[in-house]
N, C-alpha and C positions, 0 to 999 in steps of 0.2 A: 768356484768357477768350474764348469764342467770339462774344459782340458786337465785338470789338478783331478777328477775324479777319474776319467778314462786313462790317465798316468798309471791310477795305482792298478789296473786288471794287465795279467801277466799272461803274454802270448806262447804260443809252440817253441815259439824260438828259441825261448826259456826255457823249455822244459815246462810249462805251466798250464793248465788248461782251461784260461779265462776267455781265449777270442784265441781267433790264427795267428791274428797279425796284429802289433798294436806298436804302431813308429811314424817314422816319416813316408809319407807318400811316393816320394822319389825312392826308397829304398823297396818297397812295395812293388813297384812298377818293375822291381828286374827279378820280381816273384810269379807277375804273370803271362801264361802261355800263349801259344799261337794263336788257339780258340776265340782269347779273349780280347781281341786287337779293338776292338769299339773302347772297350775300356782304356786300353793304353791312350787312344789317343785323346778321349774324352782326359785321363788324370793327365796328362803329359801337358795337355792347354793350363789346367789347375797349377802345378808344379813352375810352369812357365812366370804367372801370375803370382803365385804365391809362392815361394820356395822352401817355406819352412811348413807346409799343410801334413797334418797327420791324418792317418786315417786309422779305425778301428773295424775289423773282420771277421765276421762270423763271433758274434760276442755272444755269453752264455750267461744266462743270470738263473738266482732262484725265483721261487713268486713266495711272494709273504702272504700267505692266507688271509690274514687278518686286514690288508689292504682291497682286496678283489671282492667287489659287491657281491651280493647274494642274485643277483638279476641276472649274472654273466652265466649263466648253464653251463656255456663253452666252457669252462675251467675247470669244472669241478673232477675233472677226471686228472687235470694234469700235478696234482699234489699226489695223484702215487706213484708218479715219476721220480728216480732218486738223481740227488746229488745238482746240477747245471745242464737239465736235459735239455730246454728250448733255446733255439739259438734266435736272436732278433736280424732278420736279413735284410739290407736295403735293396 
């Protein structure tokens, strides 16, 4: 199940540097700023709805080489990147 896999990546709040953020929605929501008030209220409707919703933030992965076609050009630069450089942003 992919809530059981975004469980195990460990957020800032740990000390960890898998994603920013990685919890409940509602706990999230008293993370962000003035700026980002379309969000509040866009997750605040979610939260309403669902009150157990987690969300995962600025999550960081590696690429496996071996998976990424040969076709994709775009990548081939990003394996001398070290360590969890790309983040996936929604």
């Amino acid at each position: 199940m992919i809530l059981d896999i975004l469980m195990t990546f460990g957020s800032a709040r740990k000390n960890e540097d898998d994603c920013q953020f990685n919890g409940y929605l509602e706990d999230y929501l008293q993370l962000l700023d003035n700026r980002e008030e379309h969000l509040q209220v866009l997750f605040q409707k979610v939260v309403e709805k669902y009150p157990n919703a987690r969300i995962c933030v600025g999550l960081r992965f590696a690429i496996n080489k071996e998976v990424v076609s040969n076709q994709i050009i775009g990548y081939k630069d990003a394996f001398k990147l070290e360590g969890k450089a790309l983040i996936r942003s929604l």
